[in-house]
C-alpha positions as CSV (number, residue, x, y, z in Angstrom):
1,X,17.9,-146.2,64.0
2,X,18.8,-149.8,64.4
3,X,20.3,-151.5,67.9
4,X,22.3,-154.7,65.9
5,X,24.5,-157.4,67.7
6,X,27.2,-158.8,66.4
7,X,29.5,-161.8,67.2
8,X,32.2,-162.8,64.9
9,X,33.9,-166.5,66.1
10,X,36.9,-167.6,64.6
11,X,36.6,-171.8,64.1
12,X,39.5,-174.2,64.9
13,X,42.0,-171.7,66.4
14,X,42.7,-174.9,68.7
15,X,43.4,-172.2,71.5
16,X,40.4,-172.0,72.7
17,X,40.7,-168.4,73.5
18,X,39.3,-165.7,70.7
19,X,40.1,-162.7,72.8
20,X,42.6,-161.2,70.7
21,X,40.3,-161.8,67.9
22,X,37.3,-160.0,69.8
23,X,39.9,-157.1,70.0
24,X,40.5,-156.7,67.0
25,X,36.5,-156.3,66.0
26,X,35.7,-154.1,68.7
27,X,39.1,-151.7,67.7
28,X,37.1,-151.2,64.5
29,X,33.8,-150.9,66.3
30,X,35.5,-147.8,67.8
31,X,37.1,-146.2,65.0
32,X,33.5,-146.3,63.3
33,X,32.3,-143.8,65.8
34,X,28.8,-145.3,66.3
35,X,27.8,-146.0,69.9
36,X,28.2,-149.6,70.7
37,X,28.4,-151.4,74.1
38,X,30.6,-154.4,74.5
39,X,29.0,-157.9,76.3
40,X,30.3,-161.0,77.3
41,X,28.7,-163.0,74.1
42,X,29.0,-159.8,71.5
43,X,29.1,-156.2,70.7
44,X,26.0,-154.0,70.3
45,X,25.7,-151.4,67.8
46,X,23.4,-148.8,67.0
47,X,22.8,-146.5,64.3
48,X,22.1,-146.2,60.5
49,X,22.0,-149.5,59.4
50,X,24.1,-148.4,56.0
51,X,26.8,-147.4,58.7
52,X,26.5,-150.8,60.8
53,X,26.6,-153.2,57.5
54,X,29.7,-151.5,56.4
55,X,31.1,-152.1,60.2
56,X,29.8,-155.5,59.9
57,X,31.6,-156.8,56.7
58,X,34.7,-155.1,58.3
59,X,34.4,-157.1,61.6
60,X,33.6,-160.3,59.6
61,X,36.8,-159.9,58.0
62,X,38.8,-158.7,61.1
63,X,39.5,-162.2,62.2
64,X,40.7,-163.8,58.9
65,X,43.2,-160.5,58.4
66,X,44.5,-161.9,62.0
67,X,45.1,-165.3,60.8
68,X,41.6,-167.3,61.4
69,X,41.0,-170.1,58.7
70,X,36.9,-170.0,59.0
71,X,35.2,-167.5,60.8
72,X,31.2,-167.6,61.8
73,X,29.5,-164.2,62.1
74,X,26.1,-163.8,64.1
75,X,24.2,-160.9,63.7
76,X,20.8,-160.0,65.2
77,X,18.7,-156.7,63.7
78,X,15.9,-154.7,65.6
79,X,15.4,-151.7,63.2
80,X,12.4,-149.9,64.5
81,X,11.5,-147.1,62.6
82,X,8.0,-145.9,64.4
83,X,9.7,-143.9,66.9
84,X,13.6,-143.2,68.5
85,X,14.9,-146.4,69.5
86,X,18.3,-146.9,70.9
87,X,20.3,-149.3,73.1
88,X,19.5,-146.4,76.8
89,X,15.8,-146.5,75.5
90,X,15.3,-150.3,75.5
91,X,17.5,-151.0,78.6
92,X,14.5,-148.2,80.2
93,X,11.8,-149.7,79.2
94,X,12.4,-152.5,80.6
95,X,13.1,-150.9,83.8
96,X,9.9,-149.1,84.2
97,X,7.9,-152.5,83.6
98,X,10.2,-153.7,86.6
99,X,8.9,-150.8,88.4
100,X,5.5,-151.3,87.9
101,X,5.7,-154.9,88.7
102,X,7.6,-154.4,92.1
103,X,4.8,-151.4,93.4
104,X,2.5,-154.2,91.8
């Protein structure tokens, strides 16, 4: 399973504001049924990465269907396949190491 971020920026909407662009991403996001959690700077995905590419050329294209002229896509990958890995699981991990640090 992979955890993938993805942040698709319209260019020169003059606006300044890409909310309703951002909207329009994360509507697909959750008709694709995969578990995703929404940030400030992008949306995190996770699953089968044939599922999240297909969601990823949808987003990409979400922007431009809404009137953008040039949009910019960023997407970051951590596919681990040595044992379960999902968004929860990294977000504990790094929890228990702040654990063991503050009983340090």
């Amino acid at each position: 399973m992979a955890v993938v971020q993805i942040s698709c920026t319209p260019l020169g909407e003059g606006s300044g504001g890409i909310s309703k662009f951002v909207a329009g991403c994360l509507t697909l996001v959750k008709e694709s049924g995969l578990e995703y959690q929404l940030t400030p700077m992008g949306t995190i995905v996770e699953g089968d990465m044939d599922e999240i590419f297909a969601l990823l050329r949808k987003m990409h294209e979400s922007p431009f269907n809404a009137g953008a002229q040039r949009v910019s896509t960023l997407i970051k990958i951590d596919d681990r396949r040595d044992k379960e890995h999902t968004m929860q699981g990294k977000l504990n991990s790094v929890q228990t190491h702040l654990d063991s640090a503050q009983k340090g």
